[in-house]
MIVEXLUM-469386 format. One record per residue (C-alpha): residue number from 1; y, x, z; residue in one letter. Coordinates in steps of 0.5 Angstrom, whole numbers, plus 500, padded with zeros to 3 digits. Last residue first. Example, Ala and Ser with C-alpha at 12.3 -4.5 7.8 and 13.67 -1.06 7.14 Angstrom:
<lumvos>
(2 (498 527 514) 's')
(1 (491 525 516) 'a')
</lumvos>
This chain:
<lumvos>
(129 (589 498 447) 'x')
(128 (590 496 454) 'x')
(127 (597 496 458) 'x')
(126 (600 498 464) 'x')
(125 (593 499 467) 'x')
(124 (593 498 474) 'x')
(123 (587 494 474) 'x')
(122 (584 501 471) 'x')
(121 (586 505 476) 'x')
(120 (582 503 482) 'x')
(119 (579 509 484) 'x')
(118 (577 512 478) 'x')
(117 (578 510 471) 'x')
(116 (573 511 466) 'x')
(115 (575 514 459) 'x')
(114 (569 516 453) 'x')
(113 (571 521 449) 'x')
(112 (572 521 441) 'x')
(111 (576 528 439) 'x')
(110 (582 531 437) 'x')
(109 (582 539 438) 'x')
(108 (576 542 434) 'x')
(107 (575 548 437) 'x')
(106 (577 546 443) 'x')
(105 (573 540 444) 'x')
(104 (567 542 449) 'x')
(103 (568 538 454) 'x')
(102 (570 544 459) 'x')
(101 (573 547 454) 'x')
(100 (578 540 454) 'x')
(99 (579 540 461) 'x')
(98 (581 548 460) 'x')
(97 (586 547 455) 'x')
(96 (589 541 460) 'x')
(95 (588 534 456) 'x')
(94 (591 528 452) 'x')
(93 (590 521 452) 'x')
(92 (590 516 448) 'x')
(91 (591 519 440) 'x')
(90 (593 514 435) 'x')
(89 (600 516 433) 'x')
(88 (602 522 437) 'x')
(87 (607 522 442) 'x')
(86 (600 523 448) 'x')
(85 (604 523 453) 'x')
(84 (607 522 460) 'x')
(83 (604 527 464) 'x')
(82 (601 527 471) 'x')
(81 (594 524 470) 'x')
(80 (588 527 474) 'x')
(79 (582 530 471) 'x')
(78 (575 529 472) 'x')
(77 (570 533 468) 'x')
(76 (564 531 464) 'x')
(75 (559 534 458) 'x')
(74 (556 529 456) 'x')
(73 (554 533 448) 'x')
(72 (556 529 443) 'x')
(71 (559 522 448) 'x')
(70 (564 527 451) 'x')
(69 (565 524 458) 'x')
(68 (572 523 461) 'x')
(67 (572 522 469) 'x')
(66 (579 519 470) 'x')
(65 (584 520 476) 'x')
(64 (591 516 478) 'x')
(63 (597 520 480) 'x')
(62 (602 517 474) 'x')
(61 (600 511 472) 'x')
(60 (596 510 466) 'x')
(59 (598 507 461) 'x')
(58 (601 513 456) 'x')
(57 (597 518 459) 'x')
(56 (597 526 460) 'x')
(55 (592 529 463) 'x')
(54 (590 534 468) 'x')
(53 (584 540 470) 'x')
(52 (588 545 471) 'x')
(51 (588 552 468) 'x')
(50 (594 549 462) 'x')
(49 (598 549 468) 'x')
(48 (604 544 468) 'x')
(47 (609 545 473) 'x')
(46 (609 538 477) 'x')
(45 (615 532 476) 'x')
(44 (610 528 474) 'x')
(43 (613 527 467) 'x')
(42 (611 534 467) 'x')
(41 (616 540 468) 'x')
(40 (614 546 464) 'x')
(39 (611 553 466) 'x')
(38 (605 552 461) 'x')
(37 (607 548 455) 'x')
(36 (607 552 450) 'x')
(35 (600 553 451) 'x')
(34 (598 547 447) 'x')
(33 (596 541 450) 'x')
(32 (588 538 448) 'x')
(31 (587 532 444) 'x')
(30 (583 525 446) 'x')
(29 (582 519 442) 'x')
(28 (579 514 447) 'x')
(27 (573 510 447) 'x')
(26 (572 505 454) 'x')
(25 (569 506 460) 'x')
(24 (570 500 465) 'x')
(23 (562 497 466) 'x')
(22 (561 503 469) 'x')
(21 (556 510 469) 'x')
(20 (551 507 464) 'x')
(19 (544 507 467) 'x')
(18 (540 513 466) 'x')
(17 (540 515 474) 'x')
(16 (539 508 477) 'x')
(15 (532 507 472) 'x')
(14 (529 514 476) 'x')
(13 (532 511 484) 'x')
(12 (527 504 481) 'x')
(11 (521 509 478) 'x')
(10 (521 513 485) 'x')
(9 (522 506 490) 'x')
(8 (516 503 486) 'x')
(7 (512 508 487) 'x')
(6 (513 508 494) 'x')
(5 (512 502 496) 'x')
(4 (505 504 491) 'x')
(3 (504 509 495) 'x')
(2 (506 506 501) 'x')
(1 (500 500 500) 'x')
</lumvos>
């Protein structure tokens, strides 16, 4: 009897582990800053450095954290906005140097990415797509 107890605890932690990671997720276009702008002030009123891991938003207030996944390789890291931006038309989100190796995107420089808002950010959202 506890073998199959515990069985059906294994295959049911085992099915937690591929389920998607929110319901919230949704498909940005994501680019990356250039080093020009390392020392300048952000909209956040911090000195930008390409070394952390922060992002620009146009809709997201400033202070709240997202995990961005990159569907080709699912690799993720958590950034926190403090920049108001991207001004480019058709890209959502832009991110630090390093957040962007981390994903694995600066060769390429503009990718897809999945965008989750942590700690409630998404129903502060001052816009949808």
């Amino acid at each position: 009897m506890l073998a199959k107890i515990c069985s059906a605890a294994l295959l049911a932690s085992a099915t937690l582990l591929f389920l998607p990671s929110s319901a919230h997720a949704e498909t940005v276009t994501a680019s990356y800053y250039s080093n020009r702008y390392n020392g300048r002030t952000t909209a956040g009123h911090q000195r930008f450095n390409n070394n952390a891991l922060t992002a620009a938003s146009k809709t997201l207030p400033i202070g709240s954290k997202v995990k961005l996944t990159n569907p080709k390789n699912h690799r993720s890291v958590i950034v926190r906005v403090n920049d108001r931006g991207p001004f480019v038309k058709g890209r959502d989100i832009s991110v630090t140097r390093r957040a962007a190796k981390n994903l694995g995107f600066v060769r390429s420089g503009v990718t897809q990415l999945e965008m989750e808002p942590l700690d409630g950010s998404d129903a502060k959202r001052t816009s949808k797509k």
